[in-house]
C-alpha positions in Angstrom: -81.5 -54.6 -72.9 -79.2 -57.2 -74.5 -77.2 -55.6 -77.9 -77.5 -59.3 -79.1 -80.9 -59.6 -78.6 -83.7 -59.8 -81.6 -84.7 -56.6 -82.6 -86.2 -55.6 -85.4 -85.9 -51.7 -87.4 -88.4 -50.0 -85.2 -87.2 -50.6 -81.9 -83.6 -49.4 -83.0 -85.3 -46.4 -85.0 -86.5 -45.3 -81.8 -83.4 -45.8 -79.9 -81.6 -43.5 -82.4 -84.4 -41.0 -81.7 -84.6 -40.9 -78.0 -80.8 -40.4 -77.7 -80.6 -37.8 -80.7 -83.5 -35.7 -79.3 -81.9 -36.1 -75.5 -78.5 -35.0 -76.9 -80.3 -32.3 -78.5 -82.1 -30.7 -75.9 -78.8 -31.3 -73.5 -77.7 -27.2 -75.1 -81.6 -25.9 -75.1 -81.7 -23.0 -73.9 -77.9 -21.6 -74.5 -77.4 -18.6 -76.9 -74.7 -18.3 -79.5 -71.7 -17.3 -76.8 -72.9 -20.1 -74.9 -72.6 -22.5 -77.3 -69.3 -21.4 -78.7 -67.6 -21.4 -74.6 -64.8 -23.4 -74.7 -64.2 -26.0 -71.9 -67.2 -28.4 -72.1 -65.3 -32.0 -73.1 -61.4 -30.6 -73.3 -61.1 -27.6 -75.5 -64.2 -28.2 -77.1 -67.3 -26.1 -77.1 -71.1 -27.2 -77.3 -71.1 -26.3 -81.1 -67.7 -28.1 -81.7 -69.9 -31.2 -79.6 -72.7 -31.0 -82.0 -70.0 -30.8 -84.9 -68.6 -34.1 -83.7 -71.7 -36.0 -83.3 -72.3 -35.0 -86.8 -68.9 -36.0 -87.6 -69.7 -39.5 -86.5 -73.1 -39.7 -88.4 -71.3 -39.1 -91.4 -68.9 -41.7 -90.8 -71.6 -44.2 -90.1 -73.2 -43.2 -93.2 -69.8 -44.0 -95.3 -68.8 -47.1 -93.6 -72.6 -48.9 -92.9 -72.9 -49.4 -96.8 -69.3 -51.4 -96.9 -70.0 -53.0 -93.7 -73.6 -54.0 -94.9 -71.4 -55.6 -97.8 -69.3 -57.8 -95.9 -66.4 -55.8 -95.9 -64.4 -54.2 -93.2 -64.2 -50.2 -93.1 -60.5 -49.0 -92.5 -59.1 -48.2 -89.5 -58.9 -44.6 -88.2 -55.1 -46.1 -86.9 -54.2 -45.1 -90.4 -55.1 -41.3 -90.0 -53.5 -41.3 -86.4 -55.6 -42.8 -84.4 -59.8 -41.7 -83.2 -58.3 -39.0 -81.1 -56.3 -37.4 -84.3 -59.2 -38.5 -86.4 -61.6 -36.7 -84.0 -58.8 -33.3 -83.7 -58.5 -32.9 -87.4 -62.6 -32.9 -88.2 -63.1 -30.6 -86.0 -60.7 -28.3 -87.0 -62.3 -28.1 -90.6 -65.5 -27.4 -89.0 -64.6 -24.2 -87.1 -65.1 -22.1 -89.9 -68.7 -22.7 -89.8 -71.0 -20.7 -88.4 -73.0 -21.9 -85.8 -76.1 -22.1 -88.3 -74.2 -24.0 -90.9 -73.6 -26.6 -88.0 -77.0 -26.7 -86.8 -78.1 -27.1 -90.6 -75.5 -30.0 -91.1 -76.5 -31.5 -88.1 -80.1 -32.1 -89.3 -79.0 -32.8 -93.0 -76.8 -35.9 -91.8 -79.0 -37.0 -89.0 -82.0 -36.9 -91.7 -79.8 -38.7 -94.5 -78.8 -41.3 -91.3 -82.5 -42.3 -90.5 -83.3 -42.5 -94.0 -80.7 -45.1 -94.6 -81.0 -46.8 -91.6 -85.2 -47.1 -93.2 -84.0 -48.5 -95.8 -81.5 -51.4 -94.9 -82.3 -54.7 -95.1 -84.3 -56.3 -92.0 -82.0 -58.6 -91.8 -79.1 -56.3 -90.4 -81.4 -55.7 -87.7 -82.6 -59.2 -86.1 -79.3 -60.2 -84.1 -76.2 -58.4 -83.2 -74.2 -57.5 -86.6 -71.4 -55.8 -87.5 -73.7 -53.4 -88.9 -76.2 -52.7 -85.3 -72.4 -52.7 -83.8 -71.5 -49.6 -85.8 -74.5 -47.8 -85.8 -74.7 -47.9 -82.0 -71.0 -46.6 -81.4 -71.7 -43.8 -83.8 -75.2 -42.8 -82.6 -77.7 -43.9 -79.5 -74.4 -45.6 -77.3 -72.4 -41.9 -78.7 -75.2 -38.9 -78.4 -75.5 -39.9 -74.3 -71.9 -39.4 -73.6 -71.9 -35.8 -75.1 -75.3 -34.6 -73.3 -73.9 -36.2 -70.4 -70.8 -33.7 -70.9 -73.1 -30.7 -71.7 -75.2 -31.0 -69.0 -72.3 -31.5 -66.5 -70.6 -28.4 -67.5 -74.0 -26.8 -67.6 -74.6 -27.7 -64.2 -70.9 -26.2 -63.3 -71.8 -22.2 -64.5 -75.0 -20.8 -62.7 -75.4 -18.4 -65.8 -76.3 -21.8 -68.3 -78.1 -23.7 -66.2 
């Protein structure tokens, strides 16, 4: 499907949905250890993955508001780039336990869909800066990170 196409809330709702619940059933099935391997994207771990992703939501939920107001968020150039943005947010998260990131997870994807309810129709009807944003940092984001998952899964008989 066309990103400029007309769309309205629902259709994008669902979207969000679908890749969210593939992205989390991409580490069903894995137990703690599992979860916390290293070596799935880089260094990273499955639970550093799910940290990420939250990572972005939270992001989204910062910059949509400004966006929605016309304005342009800043540029992550300014903290070093994505990839020192991306280094730096994950090294505050590994003191968490792995329940703390599951719990964050669901806080921030719930706080995300209850925004995204509540935005004006009007963000929704044609390509916006705002449908722009919330597709790099959810449905377009989630699939690359199960892809990742499952691809290391799919590398070690004992996560299969």
């Amino acid at each position: 499907m066309s990103e400029g196409r007309i769309m309205n809330r629902q259709p994008l709702l669902t979207r969000v949905e679908t890749a969210w619940a593939a992205f989390n059933t991409s580490y069903d099935g894995l137990d703690e250890v599992e979860i916390s391997e290293p070596g799935v994207v880089g260094e990273w771990s499955v639970r550093d993955l799910m940290a990420h992703v939250s990572i972005w939501e939270e992001e989204a939920l910062k910059f949509l508001p400004i966006i929605i107001g016309g304005r342009k968020p800043p540029r992550y150039a300014a903290q070093g780039g994505i990839d020192a943005f991306n280094a730096r947010m994950i090294e505050e998260r590994r003191g968490l336990s792995l329940d703390e990131v599951r719990r964050l997870m669901a806080e921030t994807h719930r706080r995300l869909i209850a925004f995204i309810e509540r935005v004006p129709e009007e963000q929704f009807v044609r390509e916006t800066p705002f449908r722009h944003r919330l597709r790099l940092d959810t449905y377009s984001h989630y699939p690359l990170h199960a892809e990742a998952i499952r691809a290391w899964r799919s590398r070690g008989s004992s996560r299969g």
